[in-house]
PDB file with SEQRES, HELIX, SHEET and CRYST1 records, atoms N, CA, C and O in Angstrom:
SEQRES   1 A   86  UNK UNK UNK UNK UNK UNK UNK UNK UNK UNK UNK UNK UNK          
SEQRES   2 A   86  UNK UNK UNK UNK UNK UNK UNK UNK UNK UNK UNK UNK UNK          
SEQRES   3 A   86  UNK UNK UNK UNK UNK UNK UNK UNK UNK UNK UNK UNK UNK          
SEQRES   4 A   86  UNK UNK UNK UNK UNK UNK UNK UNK UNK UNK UNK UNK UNK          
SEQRES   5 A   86  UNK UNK UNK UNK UNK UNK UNK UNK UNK UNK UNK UNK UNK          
SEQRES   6 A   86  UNK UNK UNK UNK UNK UNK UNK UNK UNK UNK UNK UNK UNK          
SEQRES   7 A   86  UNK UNK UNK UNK UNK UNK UNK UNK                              
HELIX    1 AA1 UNK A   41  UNK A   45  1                                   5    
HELIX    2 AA2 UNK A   70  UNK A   74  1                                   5    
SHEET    1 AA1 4 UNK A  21  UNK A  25  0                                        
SHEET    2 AA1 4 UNK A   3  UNK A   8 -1                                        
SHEET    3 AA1 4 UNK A  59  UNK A  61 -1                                        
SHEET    4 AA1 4 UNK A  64  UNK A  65 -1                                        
CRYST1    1.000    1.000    1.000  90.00  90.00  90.00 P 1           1          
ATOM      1  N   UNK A   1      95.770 102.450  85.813  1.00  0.00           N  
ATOM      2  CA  UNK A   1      96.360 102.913  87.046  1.00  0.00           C  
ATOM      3  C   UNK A   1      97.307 101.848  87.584  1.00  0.00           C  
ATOM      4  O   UNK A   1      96.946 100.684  87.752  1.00  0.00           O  
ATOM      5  N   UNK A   2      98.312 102.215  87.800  1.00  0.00           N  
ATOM      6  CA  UNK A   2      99.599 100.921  87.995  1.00  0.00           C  
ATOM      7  C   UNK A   2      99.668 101.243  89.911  1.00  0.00           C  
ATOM      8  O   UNK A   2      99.477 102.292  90.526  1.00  0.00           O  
ATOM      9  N   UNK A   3      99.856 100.493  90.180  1.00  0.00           N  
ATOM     10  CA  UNK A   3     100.031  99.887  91.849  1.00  0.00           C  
ATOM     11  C   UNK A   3     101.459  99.416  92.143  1.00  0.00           C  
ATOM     12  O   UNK A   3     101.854  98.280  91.882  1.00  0.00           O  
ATOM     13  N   UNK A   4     102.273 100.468  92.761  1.00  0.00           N  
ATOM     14  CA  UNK A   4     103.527  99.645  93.430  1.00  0.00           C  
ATOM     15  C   UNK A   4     103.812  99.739  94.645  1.00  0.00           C  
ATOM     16  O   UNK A   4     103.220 100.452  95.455  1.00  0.00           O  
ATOM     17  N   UNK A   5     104.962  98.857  94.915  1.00  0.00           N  
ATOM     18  CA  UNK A   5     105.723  99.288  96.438  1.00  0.00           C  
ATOM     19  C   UNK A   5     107.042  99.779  95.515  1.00  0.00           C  
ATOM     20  O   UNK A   5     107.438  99.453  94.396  1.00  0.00           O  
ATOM     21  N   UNK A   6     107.647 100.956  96.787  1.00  0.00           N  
ATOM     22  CA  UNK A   6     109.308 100.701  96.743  1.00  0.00           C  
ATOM     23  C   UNK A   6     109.897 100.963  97.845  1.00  0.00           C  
ATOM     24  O   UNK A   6     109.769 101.996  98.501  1.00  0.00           O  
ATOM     25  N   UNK A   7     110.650  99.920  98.124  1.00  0.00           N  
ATOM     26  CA  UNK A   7     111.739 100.129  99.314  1.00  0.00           C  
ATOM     27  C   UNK A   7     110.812  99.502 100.653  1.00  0.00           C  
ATOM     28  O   UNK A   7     110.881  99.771 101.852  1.00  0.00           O  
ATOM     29  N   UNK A   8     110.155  98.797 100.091  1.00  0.00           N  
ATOM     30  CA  UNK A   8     108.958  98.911 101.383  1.00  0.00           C  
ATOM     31  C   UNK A   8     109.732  97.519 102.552  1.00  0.00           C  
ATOM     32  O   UNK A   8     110.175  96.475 102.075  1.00  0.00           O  
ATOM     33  N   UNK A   9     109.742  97.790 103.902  1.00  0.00           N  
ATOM     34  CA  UNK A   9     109.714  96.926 104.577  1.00  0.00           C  
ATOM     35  C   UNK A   9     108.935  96.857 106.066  1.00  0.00           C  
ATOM     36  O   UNK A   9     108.645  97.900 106.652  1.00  0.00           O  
ATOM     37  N   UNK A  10     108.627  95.557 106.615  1.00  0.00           N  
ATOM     38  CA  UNK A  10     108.243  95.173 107.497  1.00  0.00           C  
ATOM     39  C   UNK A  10     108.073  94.545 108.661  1.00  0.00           C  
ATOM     40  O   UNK A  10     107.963  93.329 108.817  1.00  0.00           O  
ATOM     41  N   UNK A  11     108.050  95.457 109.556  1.00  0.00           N  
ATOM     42  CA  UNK A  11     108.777  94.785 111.223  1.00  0.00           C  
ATOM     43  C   UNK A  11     107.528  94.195 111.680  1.00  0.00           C  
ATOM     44  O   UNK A  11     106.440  94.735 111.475  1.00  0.00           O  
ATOM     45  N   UNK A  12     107.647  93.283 112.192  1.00  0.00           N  
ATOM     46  CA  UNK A  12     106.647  92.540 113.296  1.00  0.00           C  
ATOM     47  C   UNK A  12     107.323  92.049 114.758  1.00  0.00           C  
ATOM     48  O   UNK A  12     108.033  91.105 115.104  1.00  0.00           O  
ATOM     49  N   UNK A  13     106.613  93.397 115.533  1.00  0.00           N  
ATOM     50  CA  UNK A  13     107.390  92.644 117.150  1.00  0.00           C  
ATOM     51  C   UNK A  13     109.092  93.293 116.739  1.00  0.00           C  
ATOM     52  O   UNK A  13     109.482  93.964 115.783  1.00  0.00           O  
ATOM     53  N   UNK A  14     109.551  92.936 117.509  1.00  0.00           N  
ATOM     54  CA  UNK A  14     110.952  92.891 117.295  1.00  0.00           C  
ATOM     55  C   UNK A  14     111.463  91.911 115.687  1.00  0.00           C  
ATOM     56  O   UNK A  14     112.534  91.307 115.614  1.00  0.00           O  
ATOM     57  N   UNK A  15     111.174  91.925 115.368  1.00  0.00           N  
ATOM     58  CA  UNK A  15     111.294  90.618 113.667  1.00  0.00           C  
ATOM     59  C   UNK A  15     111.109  91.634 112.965  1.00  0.00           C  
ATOM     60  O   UNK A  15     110.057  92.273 113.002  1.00  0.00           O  
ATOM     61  N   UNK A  16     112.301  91.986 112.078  1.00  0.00           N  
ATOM     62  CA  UNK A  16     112.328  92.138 110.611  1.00  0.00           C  
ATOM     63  C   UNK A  16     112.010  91.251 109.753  1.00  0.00           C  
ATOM     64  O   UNK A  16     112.752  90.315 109.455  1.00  0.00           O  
ATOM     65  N   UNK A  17     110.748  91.469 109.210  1.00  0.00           N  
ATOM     66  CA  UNK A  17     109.469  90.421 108.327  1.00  0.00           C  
ATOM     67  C   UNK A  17     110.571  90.217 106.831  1.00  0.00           C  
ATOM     68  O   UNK A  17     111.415  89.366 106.552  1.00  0.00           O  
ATOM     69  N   UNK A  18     110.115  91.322 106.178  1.00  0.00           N  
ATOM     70  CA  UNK A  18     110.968  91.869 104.490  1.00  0.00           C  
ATOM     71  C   UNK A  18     111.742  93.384 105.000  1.00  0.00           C  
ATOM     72  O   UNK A  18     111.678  94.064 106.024  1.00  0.00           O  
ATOM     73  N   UNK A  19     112.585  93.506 103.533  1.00  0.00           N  
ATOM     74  CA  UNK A  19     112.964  94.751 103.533  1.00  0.00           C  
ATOM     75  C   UNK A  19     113.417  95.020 102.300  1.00  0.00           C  
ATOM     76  O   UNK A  19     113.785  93.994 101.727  1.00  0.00           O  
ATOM     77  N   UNK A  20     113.560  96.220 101.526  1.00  0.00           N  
ATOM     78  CA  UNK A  20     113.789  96.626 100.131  1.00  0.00           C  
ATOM     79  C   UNK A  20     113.046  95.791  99.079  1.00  0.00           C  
ATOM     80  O   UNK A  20     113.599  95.186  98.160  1.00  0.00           O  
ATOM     81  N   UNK A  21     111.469  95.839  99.371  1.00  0.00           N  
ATOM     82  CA  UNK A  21     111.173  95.233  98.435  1.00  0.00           C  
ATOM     83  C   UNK A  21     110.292  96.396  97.244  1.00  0.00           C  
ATOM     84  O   UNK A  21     109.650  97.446  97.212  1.00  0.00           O  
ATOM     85  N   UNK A  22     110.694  95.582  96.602  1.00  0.00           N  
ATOM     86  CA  UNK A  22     109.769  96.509  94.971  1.00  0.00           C  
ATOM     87  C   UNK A  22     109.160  95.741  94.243  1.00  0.00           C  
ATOM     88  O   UNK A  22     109.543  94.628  93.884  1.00  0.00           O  
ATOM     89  N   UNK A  23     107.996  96.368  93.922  1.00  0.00           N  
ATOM     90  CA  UNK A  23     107.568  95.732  92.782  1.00  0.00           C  
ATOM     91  C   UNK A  23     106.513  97.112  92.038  1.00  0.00           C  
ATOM     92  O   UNK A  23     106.246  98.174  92.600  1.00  0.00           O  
ATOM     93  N   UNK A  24     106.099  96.706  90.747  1.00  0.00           N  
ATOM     94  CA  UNK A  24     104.915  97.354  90.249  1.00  0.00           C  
ATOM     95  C   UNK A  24     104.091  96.444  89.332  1.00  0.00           C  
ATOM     96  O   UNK A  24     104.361  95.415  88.713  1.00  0.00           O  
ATOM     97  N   UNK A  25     102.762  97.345  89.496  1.00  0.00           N  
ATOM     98  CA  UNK A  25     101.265  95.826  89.031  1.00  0.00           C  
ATOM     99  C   UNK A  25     100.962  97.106  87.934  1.00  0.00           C  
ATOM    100  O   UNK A  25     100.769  98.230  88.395  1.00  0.00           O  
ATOM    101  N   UNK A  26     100.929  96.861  86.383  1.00  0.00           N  
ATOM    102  CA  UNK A  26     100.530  97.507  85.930  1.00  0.00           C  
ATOM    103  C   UNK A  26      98.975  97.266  85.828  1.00  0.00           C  
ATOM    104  O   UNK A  26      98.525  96.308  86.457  1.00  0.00           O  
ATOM    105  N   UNK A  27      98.130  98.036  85.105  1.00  0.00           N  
ATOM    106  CA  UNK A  27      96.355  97.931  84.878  1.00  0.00           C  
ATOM    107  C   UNK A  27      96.381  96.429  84.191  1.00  0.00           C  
ATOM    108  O   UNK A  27      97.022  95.812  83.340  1.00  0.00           O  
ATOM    109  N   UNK A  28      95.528  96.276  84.893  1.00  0.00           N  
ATOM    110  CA  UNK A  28      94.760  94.701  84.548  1.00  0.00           C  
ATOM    111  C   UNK A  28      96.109  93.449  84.794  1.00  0.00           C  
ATOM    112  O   UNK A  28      96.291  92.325  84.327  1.00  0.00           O  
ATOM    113  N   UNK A  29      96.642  94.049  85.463  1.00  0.00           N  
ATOM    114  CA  UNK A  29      97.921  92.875  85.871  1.00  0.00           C  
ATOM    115  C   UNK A  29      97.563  92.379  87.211  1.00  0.00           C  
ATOM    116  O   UNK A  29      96.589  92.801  87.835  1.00  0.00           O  
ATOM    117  N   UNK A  30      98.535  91.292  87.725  1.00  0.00           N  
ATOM    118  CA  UNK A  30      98.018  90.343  88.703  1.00  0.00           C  
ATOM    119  C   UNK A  30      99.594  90.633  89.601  1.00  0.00           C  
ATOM    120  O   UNK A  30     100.437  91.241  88.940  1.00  0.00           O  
ATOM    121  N   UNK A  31      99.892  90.333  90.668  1.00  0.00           N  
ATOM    122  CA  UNK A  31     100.937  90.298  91.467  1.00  0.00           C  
ATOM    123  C   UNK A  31     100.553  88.936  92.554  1.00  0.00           C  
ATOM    124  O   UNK A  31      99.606  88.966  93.341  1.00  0.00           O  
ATOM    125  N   UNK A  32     101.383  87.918  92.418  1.00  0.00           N  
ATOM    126  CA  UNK A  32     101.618  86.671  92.792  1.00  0.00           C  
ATOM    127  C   UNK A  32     102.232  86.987  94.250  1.00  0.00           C  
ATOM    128  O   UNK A  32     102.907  88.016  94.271  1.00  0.00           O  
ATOM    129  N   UNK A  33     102.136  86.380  95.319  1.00  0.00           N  
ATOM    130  CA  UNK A  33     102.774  86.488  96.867  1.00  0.00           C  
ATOM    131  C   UNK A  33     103.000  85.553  97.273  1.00  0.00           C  
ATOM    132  O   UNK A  33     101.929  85.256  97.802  1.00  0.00           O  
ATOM    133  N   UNK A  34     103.823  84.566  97.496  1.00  0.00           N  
ATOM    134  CA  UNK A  34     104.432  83.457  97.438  1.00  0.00           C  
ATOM    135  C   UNK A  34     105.514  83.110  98.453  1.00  0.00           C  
ATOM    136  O   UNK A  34     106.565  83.745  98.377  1.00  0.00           O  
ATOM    137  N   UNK A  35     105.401  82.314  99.257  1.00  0.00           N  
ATOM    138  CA  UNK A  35     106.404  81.871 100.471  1.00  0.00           C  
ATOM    139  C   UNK A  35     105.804  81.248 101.590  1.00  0.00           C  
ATOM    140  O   UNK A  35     104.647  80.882 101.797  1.00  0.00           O  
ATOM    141  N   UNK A  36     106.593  81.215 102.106  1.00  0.00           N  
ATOM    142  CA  UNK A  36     106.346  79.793 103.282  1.00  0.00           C  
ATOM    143  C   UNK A  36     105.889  80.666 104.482  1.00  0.00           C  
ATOM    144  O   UNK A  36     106.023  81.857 104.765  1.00  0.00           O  
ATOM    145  N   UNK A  37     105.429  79.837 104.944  1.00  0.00           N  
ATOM    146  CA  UNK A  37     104.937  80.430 106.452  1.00  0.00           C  
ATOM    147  C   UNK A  37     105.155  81.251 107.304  1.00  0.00           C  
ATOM    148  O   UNK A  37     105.488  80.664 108.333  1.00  0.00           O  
ATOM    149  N   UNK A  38     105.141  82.786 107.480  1.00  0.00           N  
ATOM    150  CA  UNK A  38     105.655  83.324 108.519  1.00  0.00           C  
ATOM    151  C   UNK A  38     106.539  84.001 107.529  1.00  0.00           C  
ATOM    152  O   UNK A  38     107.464  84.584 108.095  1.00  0.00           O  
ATOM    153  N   UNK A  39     106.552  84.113 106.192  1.00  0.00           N  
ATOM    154  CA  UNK A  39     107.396  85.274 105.423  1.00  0.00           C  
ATOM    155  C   UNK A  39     106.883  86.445 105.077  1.00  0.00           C  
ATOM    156  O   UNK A  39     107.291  87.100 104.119  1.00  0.00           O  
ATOM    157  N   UNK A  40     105.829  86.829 105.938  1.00  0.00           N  
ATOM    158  CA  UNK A  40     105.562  88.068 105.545  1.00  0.00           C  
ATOM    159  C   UNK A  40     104.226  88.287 104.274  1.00  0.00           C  
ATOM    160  O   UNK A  40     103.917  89.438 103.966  1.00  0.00           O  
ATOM    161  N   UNK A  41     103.605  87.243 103.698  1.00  0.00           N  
ATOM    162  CA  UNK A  41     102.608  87.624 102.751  1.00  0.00           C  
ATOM    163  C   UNK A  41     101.173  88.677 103.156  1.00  0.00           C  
ATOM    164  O   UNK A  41     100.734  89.672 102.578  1.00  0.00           O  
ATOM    165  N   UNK A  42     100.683  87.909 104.469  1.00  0.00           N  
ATOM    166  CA  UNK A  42     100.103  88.360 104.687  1.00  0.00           C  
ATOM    167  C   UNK A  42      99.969  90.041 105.404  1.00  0.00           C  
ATOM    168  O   UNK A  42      99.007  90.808 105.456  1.00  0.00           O  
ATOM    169  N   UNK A  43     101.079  90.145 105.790  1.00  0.00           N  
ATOM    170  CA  UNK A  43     101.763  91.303 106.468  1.00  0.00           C  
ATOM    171  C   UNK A  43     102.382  92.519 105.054  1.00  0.00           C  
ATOM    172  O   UNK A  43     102.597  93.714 105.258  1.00  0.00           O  
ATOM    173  N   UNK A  44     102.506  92.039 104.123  1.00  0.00           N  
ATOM    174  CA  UNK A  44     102.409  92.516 102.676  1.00  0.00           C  
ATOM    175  C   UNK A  44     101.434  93.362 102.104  1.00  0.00           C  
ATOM    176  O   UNK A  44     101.520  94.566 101.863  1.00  0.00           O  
ATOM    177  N   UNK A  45     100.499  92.583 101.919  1.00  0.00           N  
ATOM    178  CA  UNK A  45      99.064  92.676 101.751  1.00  0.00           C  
ATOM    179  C   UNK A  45      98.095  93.632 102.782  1.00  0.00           C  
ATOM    180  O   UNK A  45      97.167  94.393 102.504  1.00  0.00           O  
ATOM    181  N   UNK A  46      98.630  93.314 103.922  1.00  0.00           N  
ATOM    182  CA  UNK A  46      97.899  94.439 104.916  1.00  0.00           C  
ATOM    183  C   UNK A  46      98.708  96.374 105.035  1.00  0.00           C  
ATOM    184  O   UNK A  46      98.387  97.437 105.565  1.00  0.00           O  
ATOM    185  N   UNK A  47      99.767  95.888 104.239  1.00  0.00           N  
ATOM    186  CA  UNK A  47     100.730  97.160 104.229  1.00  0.00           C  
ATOM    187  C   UNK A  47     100.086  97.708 103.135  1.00  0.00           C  
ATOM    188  O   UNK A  47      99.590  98.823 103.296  1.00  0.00           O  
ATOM    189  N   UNK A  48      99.963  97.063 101.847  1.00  0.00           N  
ATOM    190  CA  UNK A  48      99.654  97.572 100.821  1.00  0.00           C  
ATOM    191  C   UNK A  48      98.296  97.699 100.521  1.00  0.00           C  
ATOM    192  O   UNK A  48      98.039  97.914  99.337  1.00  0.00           O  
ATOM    193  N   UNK A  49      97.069  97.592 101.555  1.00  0.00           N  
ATOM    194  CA  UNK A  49      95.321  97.628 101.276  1.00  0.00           C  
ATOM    195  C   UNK A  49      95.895  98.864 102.549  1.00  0.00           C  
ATOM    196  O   UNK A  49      95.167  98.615 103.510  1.00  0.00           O  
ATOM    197  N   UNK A  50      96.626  99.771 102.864  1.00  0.00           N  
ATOM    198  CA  UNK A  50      96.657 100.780 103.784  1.00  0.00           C  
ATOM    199  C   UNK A  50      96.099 100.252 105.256  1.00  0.00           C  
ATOM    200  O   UNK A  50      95.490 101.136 105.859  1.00  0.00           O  
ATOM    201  N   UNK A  51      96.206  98.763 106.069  1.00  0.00           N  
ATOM    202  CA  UNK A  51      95.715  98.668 107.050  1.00  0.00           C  
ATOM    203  C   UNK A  51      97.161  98.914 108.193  1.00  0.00           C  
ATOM    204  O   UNK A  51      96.948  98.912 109.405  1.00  0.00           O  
ATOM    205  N   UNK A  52      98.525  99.107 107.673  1.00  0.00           N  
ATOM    206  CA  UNK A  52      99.372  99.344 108.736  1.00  0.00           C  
ATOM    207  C   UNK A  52     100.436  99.862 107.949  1.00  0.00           C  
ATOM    208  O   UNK A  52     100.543  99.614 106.748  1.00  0.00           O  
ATOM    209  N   UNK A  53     101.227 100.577 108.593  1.00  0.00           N  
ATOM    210  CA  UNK A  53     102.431 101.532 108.340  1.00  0.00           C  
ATOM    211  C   UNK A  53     103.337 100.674 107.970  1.00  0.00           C  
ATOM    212  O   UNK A  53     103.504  99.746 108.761  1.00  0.00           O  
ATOM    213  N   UNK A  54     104.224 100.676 106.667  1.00  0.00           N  
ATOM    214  CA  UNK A  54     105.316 100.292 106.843  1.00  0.00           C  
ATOM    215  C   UNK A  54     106.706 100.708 107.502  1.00  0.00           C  
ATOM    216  O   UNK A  54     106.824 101.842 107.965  1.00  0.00           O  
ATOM    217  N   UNK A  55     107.612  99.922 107.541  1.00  0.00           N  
ATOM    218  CA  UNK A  55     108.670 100.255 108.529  1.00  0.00           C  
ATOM    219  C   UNK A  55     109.530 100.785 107.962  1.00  0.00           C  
ATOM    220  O   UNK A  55     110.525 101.232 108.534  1.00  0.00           O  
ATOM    221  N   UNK A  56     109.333 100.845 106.746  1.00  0.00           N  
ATOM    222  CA  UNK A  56     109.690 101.993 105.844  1.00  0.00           C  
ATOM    223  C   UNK A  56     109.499 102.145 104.322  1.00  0.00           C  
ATOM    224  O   UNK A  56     108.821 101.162 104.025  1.00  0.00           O  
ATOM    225  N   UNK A  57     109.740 102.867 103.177  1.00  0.00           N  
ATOM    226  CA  UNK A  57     109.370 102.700 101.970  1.00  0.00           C  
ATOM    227  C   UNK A  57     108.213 103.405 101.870  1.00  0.00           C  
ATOM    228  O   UNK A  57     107.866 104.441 102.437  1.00  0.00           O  
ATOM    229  N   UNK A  58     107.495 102.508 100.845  1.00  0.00           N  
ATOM    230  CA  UNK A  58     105.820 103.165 100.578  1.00  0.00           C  
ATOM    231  C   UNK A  58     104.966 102.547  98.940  1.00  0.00           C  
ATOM    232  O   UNK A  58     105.223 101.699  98.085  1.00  0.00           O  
ATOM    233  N   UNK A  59     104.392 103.078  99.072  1.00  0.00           N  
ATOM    234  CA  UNK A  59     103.306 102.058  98.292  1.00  0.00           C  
ATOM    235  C   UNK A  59     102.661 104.040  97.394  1.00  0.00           C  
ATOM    236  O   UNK A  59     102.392 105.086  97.985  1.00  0.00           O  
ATOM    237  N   UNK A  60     102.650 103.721  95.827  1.00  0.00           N  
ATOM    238  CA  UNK A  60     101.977 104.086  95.185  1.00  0.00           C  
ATOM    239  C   UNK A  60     101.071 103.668  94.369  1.00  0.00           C  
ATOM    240  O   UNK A  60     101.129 102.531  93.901  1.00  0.00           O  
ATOM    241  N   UNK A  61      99.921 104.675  94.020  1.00  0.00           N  
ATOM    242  CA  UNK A  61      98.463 104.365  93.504  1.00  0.00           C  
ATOM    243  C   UNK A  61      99.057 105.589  91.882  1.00  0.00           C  
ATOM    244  O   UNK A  61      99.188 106.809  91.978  1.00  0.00           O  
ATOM    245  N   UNK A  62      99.245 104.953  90.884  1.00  0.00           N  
ATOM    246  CA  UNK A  62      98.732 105.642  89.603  1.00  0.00           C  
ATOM    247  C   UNK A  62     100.036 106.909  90.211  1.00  0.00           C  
ATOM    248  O   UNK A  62      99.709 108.087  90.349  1.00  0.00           O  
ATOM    249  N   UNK A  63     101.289 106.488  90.479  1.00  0.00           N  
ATOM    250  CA  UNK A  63     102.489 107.233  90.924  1.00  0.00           C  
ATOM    251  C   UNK A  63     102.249 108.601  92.102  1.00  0.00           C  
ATOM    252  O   UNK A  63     103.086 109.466  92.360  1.00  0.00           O  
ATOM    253  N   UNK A  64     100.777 108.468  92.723  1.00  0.00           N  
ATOM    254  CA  UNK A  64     100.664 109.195  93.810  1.00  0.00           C  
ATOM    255  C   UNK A  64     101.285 108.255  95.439  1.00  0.00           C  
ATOM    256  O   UNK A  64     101.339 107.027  95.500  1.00  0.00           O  
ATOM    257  N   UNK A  65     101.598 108.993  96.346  1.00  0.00           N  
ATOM    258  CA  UNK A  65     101.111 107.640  97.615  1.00  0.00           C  
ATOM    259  C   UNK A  65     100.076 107.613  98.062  1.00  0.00           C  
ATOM    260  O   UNK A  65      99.293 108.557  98.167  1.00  0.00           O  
ATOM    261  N   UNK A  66      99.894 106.239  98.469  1.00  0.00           N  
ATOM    262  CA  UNK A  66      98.819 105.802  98.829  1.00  0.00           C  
ATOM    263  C   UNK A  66      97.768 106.832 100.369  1.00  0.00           C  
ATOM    264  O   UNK A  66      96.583 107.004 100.654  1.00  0.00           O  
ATOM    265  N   UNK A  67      99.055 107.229 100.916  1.00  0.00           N  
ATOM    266  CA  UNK A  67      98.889 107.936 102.591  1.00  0.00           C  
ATOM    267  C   UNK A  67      98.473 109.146 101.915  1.00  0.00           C  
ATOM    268  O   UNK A  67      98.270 109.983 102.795  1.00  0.00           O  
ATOM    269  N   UNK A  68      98.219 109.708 100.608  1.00  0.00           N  
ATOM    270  CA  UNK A  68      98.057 111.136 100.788  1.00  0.00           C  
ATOM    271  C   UNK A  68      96.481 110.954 100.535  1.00  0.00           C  
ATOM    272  O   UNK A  68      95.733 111.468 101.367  1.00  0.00           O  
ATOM    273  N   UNK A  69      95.848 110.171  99.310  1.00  0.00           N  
ATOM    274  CA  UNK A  69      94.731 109.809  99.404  1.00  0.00           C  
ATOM    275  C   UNK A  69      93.973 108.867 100.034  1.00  0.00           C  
ATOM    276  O   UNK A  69      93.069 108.536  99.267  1.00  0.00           O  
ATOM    277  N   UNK A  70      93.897 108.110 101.368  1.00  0.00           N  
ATOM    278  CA  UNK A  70      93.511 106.916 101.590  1.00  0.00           C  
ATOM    279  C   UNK A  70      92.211 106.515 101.217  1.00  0.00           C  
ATOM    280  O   UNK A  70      92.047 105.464 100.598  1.00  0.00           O  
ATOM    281  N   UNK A  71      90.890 107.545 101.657  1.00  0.00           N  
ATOM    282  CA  UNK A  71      89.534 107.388 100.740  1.00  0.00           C  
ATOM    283  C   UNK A  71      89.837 106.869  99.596  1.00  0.00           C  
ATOM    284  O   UNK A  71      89.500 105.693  99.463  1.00  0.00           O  
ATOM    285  N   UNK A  72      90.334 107.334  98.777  1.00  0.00           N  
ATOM    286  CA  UNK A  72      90.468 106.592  97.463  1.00  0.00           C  
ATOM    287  C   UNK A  72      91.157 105.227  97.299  1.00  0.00           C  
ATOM    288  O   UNK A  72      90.641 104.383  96.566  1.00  0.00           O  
ATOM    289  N   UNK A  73      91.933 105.060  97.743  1.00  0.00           N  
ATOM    290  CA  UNK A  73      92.526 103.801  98.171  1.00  0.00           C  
ATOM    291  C   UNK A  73      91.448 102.091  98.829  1.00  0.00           C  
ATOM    292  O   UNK A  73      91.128 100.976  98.416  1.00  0.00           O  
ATOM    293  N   UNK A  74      91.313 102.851  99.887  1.00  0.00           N  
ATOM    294  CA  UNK A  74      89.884 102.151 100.143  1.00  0.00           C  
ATOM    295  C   UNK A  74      88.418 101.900  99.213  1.00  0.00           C  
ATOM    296  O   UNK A  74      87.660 100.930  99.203  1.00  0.00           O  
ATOM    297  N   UNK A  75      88.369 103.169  98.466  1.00  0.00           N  
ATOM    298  CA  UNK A  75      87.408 103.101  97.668  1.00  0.00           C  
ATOM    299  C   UNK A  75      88.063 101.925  95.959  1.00  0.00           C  
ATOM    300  O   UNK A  75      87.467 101.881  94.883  1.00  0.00           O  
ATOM    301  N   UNK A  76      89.123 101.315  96.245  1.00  0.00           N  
ATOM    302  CA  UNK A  76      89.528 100.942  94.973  1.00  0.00           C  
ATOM    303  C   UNK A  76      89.658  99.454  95.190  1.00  0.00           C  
ATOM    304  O   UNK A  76      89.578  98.613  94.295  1.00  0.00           O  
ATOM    305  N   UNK A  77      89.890  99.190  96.618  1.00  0.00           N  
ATOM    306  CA  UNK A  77      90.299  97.893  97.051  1.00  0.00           C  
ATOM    307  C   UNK A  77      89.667  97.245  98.373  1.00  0.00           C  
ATOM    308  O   UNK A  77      89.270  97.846  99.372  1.00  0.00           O  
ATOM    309  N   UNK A  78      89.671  96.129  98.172  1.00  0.00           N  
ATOM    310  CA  UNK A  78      89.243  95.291  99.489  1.00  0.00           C  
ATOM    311  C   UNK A  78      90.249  94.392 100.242  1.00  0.00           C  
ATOM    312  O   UNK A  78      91.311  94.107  99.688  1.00  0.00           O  
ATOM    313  N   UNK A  79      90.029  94.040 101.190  1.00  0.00           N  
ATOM    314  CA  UNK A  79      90.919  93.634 102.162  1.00  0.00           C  
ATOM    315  C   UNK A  79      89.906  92.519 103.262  1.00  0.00           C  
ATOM    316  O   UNK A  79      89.034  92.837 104.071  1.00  0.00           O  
ATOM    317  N   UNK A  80      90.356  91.366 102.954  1.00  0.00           N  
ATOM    318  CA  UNK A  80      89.493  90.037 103.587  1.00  0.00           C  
ATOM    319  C   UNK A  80      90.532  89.510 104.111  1.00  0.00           C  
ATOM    320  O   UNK A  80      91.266  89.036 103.244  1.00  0.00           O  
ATOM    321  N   UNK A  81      91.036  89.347 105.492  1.00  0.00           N  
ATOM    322  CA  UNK A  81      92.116  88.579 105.756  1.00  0.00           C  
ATOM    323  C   UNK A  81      91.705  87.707 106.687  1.00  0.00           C  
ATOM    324  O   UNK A  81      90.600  87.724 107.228  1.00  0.00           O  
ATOM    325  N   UNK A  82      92.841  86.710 106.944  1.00  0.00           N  
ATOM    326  CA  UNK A  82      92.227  85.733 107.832  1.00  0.00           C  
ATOM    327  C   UNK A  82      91.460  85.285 108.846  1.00  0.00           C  
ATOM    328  O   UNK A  82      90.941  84.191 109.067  1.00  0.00           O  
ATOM    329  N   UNK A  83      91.477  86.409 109.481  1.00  0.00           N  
ATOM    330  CA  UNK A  83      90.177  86.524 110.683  1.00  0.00           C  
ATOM    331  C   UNK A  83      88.788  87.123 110.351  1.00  0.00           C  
ATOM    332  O   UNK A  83      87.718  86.991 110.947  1.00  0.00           O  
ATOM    333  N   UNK A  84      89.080  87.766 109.315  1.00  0.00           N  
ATOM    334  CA  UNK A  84      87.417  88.139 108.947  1.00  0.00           C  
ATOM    335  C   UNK A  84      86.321  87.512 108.446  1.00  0.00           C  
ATOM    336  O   UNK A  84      86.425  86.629 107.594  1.00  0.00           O  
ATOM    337  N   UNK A  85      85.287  87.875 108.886  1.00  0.00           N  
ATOM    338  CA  UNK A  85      83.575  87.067 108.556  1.00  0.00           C  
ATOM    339  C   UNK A  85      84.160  87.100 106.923  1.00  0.00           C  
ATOM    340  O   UNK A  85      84.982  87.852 106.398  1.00  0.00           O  
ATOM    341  N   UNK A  86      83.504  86.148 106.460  1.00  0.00           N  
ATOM    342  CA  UNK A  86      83.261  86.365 105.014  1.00  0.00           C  
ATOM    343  C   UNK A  86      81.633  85.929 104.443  1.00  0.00           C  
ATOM    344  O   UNK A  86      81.335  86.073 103.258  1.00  0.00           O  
TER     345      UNK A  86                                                      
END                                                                             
């Protein structure tokens, strides 16, 4: 089951975070997130575990979107971000 974004971008506040970004994670592949402070990784990551809307684009699961199934989505992935108990 391959995992992508396309076109995906992200506003925070008035701040355009990213925009037109793409990528795809095929099965048993890894996707690297990389940048400096305040570029958006973590705001990435919360777009793509379905915890917030992007500002535009979209994110597919196995070439479905992610928004049509979210149960399943959730049921495939976890999401630990910086404020949470661990």
């Amino acid at each position: 089951m391959s995992f992508a974004g396309h076109s995906v971008a992200c506003v925070r506040g008035e701040r355009l975070v990213f925009e037109n970004l793409d990528f795809s994670v095929a099965p048993g592949g890894a996707l690297v997130v990389m940048g400096p402070n305040g570029s958006g990784k973590t705001s990435l990551l919360r777009l793509a575990a379905g915890r917030a809307a992007p500002a535009a684009g979209g994110f597919t699961w196995d070439g479905e979107p992610i928004s049509v199934t979210p149960e399943a989505l959730n049921a495939r992935t976890a999401f630990v971000g910086l404020l949470d108990a661990v």
